[in-house]
C-alpha positions as CSV (number, residue, x, y, z in Angstrom):
1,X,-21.7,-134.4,-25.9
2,X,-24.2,-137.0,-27.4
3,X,-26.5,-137.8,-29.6
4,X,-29.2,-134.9,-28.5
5,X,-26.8,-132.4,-28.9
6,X,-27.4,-132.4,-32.9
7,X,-29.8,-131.6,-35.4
8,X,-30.5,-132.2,-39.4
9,X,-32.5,-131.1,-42.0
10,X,-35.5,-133.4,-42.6
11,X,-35.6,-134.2,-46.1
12,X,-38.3,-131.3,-46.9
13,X,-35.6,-129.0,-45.3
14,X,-36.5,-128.5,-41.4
15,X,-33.8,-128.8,-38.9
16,X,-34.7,-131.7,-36.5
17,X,-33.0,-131.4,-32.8
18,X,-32.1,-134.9,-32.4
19,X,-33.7,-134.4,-28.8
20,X,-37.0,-134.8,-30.7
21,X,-35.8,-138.5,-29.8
22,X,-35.0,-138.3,-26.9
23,X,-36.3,-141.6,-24.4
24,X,-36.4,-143.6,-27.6
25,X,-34.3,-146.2,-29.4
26,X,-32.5,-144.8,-32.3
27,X,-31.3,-146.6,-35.6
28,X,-29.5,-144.2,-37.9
29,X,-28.6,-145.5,-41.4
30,X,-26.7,-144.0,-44.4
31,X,-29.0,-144.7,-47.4
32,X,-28.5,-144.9,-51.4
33,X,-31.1,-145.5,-54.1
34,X,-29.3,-147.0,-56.5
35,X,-27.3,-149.8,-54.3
36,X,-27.2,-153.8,-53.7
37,X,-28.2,-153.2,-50.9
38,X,-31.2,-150.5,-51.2
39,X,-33.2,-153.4,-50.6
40,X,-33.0,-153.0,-46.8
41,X,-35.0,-150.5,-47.0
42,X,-38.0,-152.8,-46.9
43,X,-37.0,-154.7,-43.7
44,X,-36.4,-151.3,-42.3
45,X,-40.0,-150.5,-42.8
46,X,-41.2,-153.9,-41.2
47,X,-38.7,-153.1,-38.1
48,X,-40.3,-149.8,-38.2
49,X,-43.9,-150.5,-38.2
50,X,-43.3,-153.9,-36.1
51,X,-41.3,-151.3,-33.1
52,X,-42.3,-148.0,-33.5
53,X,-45.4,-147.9,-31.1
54,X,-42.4,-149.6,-28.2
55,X,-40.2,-146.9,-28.9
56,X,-38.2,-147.3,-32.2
57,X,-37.3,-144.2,-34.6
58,X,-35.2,-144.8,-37.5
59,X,-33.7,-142.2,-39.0
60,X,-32.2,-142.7,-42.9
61,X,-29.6,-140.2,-44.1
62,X,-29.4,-140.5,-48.0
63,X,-25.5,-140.1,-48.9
64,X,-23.6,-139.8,-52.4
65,X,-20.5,-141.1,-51.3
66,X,-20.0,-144.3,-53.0
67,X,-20.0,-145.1,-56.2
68,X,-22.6,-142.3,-56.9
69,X,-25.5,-144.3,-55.9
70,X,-27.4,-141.0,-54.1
71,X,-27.2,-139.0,-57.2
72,X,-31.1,-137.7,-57.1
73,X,-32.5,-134.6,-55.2
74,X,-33.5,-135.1,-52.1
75,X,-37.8,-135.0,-53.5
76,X,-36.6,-137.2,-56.0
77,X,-35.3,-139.3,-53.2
78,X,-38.2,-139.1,-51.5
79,X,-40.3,-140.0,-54.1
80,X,-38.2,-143.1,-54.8
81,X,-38.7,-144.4,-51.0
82,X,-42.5,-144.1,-51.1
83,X,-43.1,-145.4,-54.4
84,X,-40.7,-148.5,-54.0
85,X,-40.9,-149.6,-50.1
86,X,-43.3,-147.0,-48.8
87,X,-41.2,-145.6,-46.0
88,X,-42.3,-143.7,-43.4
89,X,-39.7,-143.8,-40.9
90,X,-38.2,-140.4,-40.9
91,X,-35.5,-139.3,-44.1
92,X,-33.3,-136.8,-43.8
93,X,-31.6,-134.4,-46.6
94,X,-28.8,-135.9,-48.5
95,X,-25.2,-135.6,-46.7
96,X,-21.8,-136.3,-46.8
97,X,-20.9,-138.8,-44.1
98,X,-17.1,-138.9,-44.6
99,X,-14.5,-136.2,-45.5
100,X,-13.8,-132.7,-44.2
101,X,-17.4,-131.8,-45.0
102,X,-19.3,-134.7,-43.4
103,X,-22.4,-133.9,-41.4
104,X,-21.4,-133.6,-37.5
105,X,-24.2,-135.7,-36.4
106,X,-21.9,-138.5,-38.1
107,X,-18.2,-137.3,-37.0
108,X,-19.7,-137.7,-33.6
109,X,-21.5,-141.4,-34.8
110,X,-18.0,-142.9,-36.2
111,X,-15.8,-141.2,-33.3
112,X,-18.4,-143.6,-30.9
113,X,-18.3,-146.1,-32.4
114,X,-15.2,-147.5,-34.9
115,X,-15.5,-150.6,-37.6
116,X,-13.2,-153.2,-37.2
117,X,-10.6,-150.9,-39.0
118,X,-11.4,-147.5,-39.4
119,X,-13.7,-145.2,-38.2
120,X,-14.8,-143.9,-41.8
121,X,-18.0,-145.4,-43.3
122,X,-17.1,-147.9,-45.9
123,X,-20.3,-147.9,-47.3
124,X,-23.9,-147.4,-48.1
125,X,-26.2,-148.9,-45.2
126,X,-23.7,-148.6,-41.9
127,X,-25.9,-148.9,-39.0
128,X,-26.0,-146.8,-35.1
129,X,-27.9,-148.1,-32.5
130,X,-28.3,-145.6,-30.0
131,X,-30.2,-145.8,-26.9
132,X,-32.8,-144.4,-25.1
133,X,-30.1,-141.6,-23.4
134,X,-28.5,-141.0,-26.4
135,X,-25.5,-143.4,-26.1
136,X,-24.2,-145.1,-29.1
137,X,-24.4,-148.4,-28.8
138,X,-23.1,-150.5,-31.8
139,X,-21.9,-150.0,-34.9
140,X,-23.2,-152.4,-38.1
141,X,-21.9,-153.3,-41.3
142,X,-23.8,-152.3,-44.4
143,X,-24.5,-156.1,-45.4
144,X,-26.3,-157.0,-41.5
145,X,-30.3,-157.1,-42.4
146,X,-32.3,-154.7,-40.1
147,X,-33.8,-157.3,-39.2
148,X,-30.5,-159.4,-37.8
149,X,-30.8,-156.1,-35.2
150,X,-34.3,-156.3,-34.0
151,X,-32.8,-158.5,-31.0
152,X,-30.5,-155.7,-30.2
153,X,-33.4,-153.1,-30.4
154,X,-35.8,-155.0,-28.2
155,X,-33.2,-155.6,-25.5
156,X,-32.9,-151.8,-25.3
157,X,-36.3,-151.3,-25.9
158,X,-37.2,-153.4,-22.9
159,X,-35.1,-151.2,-20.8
């Protein structure tokens, strides 16, 4: 298996066949609304806008998991993204990302690639790189800056 093999609902509710990025760079994020670190969602944007036309989709997966921080629908979520950092990277519909009922796209994400130590998501903001054939290639912590991975992007980018 790998990464193609999945889909998700888009935020408005279609299922998107992760082979809709297939031959480009993939950054999947766990996002919250209401988080210290919802602020990344602006350098997400810039890494969006500044890589997208070389091959960079980012891909945000709103998540009430911690501390309650995802509590809105998923329009209201919406809303909230363009209003405050105008995003237009692709959101998905709001998911569980641990537990029994977390979204398989993700029990396949933290079985590829473990934190330091565990393979649960501790947080809002964990980061996947995946490459351009659908491998997983690192893991981030919810505190690394999208923009401390641009250098990891453009390597596989340049691919």
């Amino acid at each position: 298996m790998n990464f193609y093999d999945f889909s998700a609902k888009s935020i408005f509710g279609e299922e998107i066949s992760m082979k809709e990025y297939e031959g480009k760079v993939v950054l999947v994020v766990n996002t919250a609304s209401k988080c210290g670190l919802t602020p990344q969602f602006k350098d997400l944007e810039l890494l969006y806008q500044e890589l997208k036309d070389k091959g960079l989709e980012i891909l945000g997966f709103p998540c009430n998991q911690f501390a309650k921080q995802e509590s809105g629908s998923n329009e209201e979520i919406y809303q909230f993204c363009q209003i405050n950092y105008g995003v237009t990277f692709a959101m998905f519909e709001k998911i569980e990302v641990n537990g029994k009922n977390a979204h398989p796209l993700y029990k396949y994400l933290k079985s590829k690639a473990k934190s330091l130590f565990s393979k649960e998501i501790k947080w809002n903001f964990t980061k996947f790189l995946i490459d351009s054939k659908g491998n997983v290639i690192n893991r981030y912590a919810p505190t690394t800056s999208p923009l401390k991975i641009k250098e990891d992007i453009e390597k596989l980018l340049s691919q």
